[in-house]
Structure formats: structure tokens, C-alpha cells
C-alpha positions as CSV (number, residue, x, y, z in Angstrom):
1,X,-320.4,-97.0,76.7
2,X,-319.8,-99.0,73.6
3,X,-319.7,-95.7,71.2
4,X,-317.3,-94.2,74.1
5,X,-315.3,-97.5,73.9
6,X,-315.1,-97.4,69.9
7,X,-314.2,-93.6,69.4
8,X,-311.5,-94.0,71.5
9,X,-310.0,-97.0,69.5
10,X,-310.6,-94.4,66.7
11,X,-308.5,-92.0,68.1
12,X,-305.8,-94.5,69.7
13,X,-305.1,-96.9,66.5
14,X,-303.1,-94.2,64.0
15,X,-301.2,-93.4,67.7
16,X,-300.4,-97.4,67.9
17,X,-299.4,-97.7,64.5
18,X,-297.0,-94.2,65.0
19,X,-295.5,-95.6,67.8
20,X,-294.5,-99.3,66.5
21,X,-293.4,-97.5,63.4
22,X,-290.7,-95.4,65.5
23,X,-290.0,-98.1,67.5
24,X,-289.0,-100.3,64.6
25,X,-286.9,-97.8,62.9
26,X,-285.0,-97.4,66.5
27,X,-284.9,-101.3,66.2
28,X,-283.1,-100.6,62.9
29,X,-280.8,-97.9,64.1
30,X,-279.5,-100.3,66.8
31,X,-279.0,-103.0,64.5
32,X,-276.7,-100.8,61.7
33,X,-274.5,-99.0,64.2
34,X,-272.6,-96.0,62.8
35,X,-269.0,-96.9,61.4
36,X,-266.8,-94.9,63.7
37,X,-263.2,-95.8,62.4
38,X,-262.2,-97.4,58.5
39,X,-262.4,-101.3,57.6
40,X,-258.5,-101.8,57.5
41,X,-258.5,-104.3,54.7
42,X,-255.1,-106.1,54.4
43,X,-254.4,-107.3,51.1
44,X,-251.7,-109.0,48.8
45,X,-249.9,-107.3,46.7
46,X,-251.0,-108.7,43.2
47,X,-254.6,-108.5,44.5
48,X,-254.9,-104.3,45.3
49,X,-255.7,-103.0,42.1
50,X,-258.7,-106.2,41.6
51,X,-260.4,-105.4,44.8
52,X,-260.2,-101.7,44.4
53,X,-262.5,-102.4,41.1
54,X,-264.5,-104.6,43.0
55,X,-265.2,-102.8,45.7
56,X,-266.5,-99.6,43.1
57,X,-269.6,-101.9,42.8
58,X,-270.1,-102.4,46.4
59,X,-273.6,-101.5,47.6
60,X,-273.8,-98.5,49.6
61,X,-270.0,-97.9,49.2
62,X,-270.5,-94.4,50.0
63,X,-271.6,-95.4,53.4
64,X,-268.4,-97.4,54.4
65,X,-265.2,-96.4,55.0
66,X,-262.3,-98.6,53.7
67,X,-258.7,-98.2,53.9
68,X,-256.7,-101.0,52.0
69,X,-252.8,-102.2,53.0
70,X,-251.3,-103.6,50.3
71,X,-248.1,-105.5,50.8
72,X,-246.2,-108.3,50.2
73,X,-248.3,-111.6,52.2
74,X,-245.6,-112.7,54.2
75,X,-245.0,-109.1,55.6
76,X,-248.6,-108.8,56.6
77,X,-248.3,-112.2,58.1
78,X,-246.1,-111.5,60.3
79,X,-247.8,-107.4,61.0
80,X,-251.3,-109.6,62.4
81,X,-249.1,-112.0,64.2
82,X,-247.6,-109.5,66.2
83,X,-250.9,-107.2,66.7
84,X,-251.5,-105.0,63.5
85,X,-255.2,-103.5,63.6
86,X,-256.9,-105.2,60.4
87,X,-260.2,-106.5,59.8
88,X,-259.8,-108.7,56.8
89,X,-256.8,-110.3,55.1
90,X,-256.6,-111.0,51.6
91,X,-253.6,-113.4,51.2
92,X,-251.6,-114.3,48.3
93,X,-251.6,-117.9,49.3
94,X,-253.6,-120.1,51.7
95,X,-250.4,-121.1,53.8
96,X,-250.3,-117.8,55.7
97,X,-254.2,-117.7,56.6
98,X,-254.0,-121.8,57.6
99,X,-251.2,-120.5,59.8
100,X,-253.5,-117.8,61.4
101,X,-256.1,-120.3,61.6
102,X,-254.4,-122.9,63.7
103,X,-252.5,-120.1,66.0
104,X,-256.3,-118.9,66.4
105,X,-256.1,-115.1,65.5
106,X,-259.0,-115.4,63.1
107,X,-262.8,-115.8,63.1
108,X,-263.6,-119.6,62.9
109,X,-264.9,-120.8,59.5
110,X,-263.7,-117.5,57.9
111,X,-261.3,-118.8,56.1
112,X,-262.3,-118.7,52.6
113,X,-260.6,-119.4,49.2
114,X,-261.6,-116.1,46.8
115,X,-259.0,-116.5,43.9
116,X,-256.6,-118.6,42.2
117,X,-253.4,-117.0,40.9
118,X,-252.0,-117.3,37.5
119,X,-247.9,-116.4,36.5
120,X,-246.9,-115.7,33.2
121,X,-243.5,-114.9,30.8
122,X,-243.3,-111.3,30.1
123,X,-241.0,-108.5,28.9
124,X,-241.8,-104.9,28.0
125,X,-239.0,-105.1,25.4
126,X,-240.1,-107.4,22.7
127,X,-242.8,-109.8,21.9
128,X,-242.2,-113.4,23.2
129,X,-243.1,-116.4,21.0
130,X,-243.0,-118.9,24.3
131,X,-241.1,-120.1,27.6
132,X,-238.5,-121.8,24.9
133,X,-237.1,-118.4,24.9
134,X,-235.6,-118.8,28.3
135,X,-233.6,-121.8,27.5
136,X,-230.6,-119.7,26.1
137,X,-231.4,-116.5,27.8
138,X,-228.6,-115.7,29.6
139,X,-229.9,-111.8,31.0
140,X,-231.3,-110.6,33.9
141,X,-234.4,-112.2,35.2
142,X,-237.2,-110.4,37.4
143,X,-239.3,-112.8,40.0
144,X,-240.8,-111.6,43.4
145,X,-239.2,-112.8,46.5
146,X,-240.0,-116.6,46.8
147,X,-239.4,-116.8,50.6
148,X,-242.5,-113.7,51.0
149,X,-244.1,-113.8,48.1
150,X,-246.4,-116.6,46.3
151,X,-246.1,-115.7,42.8
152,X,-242.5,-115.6,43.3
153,X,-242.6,-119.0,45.0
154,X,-244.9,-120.1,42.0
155,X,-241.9,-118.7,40.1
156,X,-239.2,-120.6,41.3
157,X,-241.5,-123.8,41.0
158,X,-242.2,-123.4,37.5
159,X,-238.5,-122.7,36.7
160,X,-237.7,-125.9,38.2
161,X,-239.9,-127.5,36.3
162,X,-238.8,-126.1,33.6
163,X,-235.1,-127.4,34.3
164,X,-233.9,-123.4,34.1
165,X,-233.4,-122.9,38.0
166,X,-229.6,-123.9,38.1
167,X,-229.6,-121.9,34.3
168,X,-230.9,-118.6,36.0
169,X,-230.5,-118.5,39.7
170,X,-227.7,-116.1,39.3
171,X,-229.3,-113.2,37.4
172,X,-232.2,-113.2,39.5
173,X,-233.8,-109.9,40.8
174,X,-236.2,-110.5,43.4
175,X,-238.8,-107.9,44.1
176,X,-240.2,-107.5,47.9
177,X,-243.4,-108.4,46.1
178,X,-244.9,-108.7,42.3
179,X,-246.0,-105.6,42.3
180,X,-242.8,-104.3,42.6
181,X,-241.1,-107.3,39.6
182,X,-243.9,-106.0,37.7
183,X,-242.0,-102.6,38.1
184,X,-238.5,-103.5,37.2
185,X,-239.8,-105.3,33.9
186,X,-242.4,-102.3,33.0
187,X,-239.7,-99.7,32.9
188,X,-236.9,-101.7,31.2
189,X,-234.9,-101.9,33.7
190,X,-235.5,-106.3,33.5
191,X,-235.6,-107.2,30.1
192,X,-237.3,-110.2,31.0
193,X,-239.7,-111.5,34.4
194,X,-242.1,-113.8,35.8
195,X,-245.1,-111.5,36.8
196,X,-249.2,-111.9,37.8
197,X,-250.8,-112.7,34.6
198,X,-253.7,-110.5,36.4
199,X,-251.1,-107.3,36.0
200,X,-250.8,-108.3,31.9
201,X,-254.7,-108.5,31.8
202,X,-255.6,-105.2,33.9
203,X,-252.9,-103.5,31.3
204,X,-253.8,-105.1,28.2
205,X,-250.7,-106.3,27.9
206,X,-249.6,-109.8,26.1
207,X,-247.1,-112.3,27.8
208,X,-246.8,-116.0,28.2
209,X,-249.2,-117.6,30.7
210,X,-247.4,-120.2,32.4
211,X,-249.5,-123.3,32.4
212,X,-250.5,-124.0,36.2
213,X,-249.6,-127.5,36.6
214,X,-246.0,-126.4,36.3
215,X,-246.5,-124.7,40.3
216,X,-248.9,-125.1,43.0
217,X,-251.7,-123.2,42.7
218,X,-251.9,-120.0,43.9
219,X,-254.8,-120.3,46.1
220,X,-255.4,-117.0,47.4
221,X,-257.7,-117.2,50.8
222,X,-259.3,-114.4,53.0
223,X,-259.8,-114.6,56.5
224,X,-261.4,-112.4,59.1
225,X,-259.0,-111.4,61.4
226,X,-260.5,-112.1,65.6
227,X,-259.4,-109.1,67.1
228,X,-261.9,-107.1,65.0
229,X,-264.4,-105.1,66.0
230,X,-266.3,-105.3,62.7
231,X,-266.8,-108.4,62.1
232,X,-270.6,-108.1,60.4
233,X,-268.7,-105.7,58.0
234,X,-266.3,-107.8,57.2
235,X,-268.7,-110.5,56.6
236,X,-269.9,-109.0,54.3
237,X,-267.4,-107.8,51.8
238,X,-266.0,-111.5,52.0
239,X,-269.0,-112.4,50.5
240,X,-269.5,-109.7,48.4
241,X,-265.9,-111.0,47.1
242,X,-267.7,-114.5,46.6
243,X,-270.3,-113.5,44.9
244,X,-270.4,-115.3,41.2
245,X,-270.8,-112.3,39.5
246,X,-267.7,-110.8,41.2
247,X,-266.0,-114.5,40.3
248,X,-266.9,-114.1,36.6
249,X,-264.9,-110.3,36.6
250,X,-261.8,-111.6,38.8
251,X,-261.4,-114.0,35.5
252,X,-261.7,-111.0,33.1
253,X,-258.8,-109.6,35.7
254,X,-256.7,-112.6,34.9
255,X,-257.2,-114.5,38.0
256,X,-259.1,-117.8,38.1
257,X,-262.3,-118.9,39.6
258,X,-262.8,-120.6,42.7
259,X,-264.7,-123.1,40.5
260,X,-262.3,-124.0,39.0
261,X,-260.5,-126.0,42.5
262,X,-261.0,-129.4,41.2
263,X,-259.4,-129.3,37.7
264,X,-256.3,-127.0,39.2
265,X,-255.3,-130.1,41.7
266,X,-256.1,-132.2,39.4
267,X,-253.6,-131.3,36.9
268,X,-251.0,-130.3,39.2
269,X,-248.1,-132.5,39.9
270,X,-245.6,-130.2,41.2
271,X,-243.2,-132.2,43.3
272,X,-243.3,-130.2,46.9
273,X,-239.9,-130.8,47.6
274,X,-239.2,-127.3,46.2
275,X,-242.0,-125.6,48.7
């Protein structure tokens, strides 16, 4: 009986070991469901062309499907306040996710900082020695929208600073984003603008970085939106976003790091009347 007993654990064990195998590899299948529709990403206009080269490095890109909106941050506000399907915003600020946050239409503790936004002087026309040019500049002026956009907010702030808001505020033209002020200065058609020092760096182009206590910062959060349906996903390219790698190439894209939090407020002393 004992032979009989120990063939047949023989002849039972690889049939065990088969078995658990397939069973964990269902286990697996449940666990990675199939992605049946895109990740609508919803990001700020300065940031589109950064997380498109982030997102080349993203492991197993091939295997998910994502489908950025790029648009000015107060316009996408106000598409996820009134229902707009996205799984992840990328603001241009942190006042439009803290809003989101306390009118609860995000994941709870998904509201990250990723970024901070820098401005800068720039015209496609002639080479600019420093912001002392603007003090007798009496020409057309491109800045994005400050009542939508951040970096144009961060425009009007630094002009103010700067004593030049009375000077210029009637030869302004304001771009639905800075994406779009980016555009009027590129082709000419502004001979001068306050644009994303990010969109000088991703061109190789040379302007005027505007120092950063002269605005608020430009902290630029990311939230997970609640009424998503993949959340894990989204998880994780917010902190494939974090990662320190990815940190140390958003600086090479002109952006700064979130490291560098403490030294931004600690220089700023923008006066928040002018928010």
C-alpha cells in the first residue's frame, strides 16, 4: 500500500504544480484587466508637448492607450466641473485642482504638485539684452489670458512688479492660452511676449527668464479626477510623472523641480492683491 500510495504522489505532483501555475496566471489576468476605452488625460496647455516626451519612456506604453486634451486650465476646469469624461488633470496652477478638491470631484490625496512654471521675455525678432527693454517699449505686447491662464496671470504679476502694467495694458494681446502667445510672437505677428520659458527650452530658443519672485509660483498640480473608472491607471502615470528621473528631464524642459518648493516661497514676495 505504501508503494501504491507513493506512485500516485508521483504521478499527481507535476498535475498540482500545472494546476496552481494556471491558476495564478488567471489570478494575474483578473488583476490587469484589459483597457477597453483610452486614458483621457487633461492637460495645460504649456505642459502638452513635456508629457508627450514623458510619456515616450513609459513602460509598456504600447500596451495603454492615451488620448491627451490640451487646453487652456481654466477651460478644463470648468469641462470636469460640469461632467467632462477625464481621468487625470494636469493643471497649470494648483488653484483649479484645490477647487476640485474641496467641491470633491477628485480622488482623495490625489492631488499632487508635479511642476513649477517658469515665464520669460522673448521676441522672435531680435535678441534681448534684459526686461530693461520694456521700459520704453511702446509696441504690442503678447501674454496669455490672465483670467484662464496661469502663465498669463504670472504675466500680469510680474509686470506689476515691474511697475509696466499701467505702461502696457493697452497694447496687450491676450492668447486663450500660452500656447497660443507663444504663436503670435513665433510668427512675428508680436514683436515682443511673455511666454513659458519651457516653450524657449523645448525650441532652443534664447529669451529673458523672468526671475520667479517677481509672481507666484506656478505650481502646476495633477489630480485624479473621481468619476474615473481607471483609477489604478491613473495612479500610475501620476507617479510615473514623480518619478526623480522624470523631475531631473522636466528641468532640461525648462520647468522646475518639485524640490525646489521651499526656496520658490521662500523668495517670493509677490503682494496677492493682484491675484
Amino acid at each position: 500500500m505504501p508503494k501504491l500510495i507513493q506512485k500516485l504522489r508521483q504521478k499527481l505532483l507535476p498535475l498540482c504544480i500545472i494546476w496552481l501555475a494556471l491558476q495564478a496566471s488567471h489570478a494575474c489576468a483578473l488583476d490587469k484587466p484589459k483597457q477597453t476605452k483610452p486614458l483621457r488625460i487633461a492637460v495645460a496647455a504649456n505642459f502638452a508637448p513635456a508629457l508627450k516626451i514623458l510619456l515616450a519612456n513609459l513602460p509598456n506604453k504600447d500596451a495603454i492607450n492615451v488620448q491627451m486634451i490640451s487646453a487652456a486650465t481654466g477651460t478644463l476646469y470648468l469641462q470636469i466641473k460640469h461632467g467632462a469624461p477625464f481621468d487625470l488633470f494636469l493643471s497649470a496652477d494648483s488653484m483649479r485642482p484645490e477647487l476640485l478638491e474641496q467641491e470633491k470631484l477628485i480622488i482623495a490625496d490625489s492631488r499632487k504638485t508635479y511642476a513649477y512654471g517658469q515665464i520669460a521675455l522673448w521676441s522672435a525678432t531680435r535678441a534681448l539684452s534684459g526686461l530693461s527693454e520694456l521700459n520704453h517699449y511702446s509696441g504690442k505686447l503678447a501674454i496669455a489670458n490672465p483670467d484662464t491662464a496661469p502663465y498669463g496671470k504670472a504675466a500680469q504679476q510680474a509686470l506689476t512688479k515691474l511697475s509696466l502694467w499701467p505702461q502696457v495694458q493697452n497694447n496687450l494681446i491676450t492668447g486663450m492660452n500660452i500656447n497660443q502667445t507663444f504663436q503670435q510672437v513665433r510668427s512675428q505677428a508680436v514683436p515682443f511676449g511673455i511666454v513659458a520659458y519651457s516653450q524657449l527650452a523645448m525650441n532652443k530658443y534664447q529669451g529673458i527668464i523672468i526671475p520667479p519672485e517677481y509672481y507666484q509660483p506656478i505650481s502646476q498640480q495633477l489630480v485624479i479626477i473621481k468619476s474615473s473608472q481607471q483609477v489604478k491607471l491613473a495612479q500610475q502615470i501620476s507617479d510615473f510623472i514623480l518619478q526623480e528621473d522624470n523631475q531631473e528631464k522636466l528641468v532640461q524642459l525648462g520647468y522646475l523641480p518639485i524640490k525646489s518648493i521651499p526656496l520658490i516661497e521662500k523668495n517670493n514676495q509677490v503682494n496677492t492683491q493682484y491675484d
